[in-house]
C-alpha positions as CSV (number, residue, x, y, z in Angstrom):
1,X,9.3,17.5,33.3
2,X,5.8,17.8,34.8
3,X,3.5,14.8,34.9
4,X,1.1,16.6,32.7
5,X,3.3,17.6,30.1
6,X,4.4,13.8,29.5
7,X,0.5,13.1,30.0
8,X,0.2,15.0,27.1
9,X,3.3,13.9,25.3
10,X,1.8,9.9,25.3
11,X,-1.8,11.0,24.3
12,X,-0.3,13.0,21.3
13,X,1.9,9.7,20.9
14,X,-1.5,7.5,21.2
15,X,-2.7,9.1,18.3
16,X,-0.3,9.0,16.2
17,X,-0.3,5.8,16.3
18,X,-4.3,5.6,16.1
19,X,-4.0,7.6,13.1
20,X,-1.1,5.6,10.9
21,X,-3.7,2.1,12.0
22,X,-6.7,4.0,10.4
23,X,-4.9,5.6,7.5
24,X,-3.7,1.5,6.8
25,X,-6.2,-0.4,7.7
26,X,-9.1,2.1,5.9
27,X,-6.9,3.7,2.8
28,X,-6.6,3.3,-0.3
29,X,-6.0,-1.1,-1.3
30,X,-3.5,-1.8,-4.1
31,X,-4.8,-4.8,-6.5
32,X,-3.1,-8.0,-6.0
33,X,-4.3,-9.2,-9.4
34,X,-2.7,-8.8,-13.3
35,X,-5.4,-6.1,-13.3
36,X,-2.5,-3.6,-12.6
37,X,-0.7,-1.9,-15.2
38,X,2.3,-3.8,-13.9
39,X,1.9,-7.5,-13.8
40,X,4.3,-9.9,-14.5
41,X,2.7,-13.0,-15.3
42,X,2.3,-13.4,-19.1
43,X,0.9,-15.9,-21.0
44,X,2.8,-17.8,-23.7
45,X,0.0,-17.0,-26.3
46,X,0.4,-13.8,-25.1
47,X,4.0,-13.6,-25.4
48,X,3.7,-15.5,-29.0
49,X,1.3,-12.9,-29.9
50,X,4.0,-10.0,-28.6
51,X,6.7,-11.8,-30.4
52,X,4.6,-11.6,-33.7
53,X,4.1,-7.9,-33.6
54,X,7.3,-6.9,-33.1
55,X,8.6,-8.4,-36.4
């Protein structure tokens, strides 16, 4: 394998891996907080008020 084929082969490698950084460090954040759709953490009135409407 020539030496500028493998130079090529790292730089190609270089950026990959420059890329994936960017693409985590600069995308899109995921909330943390019970703003999501999905959060777990319930309140009891909350659950007392649940409990209520389903009856």
């Amino acid at each position: 394998m020539s030496s500028t084929l493998q130079t090529l082969i790292a730089l190609g490698l270089v950026a990959l891996a420059l890329a994936f950084l960017l693409r985590s460090w600069f995308g899109n954040k995921k909330s943390s907080g019970c703003e999501s759709a999905g959060c777990s953490a319930v309140s009891p009135e909350v659950k007392k008020l649940q409990a209520k409407l389903k009856r």
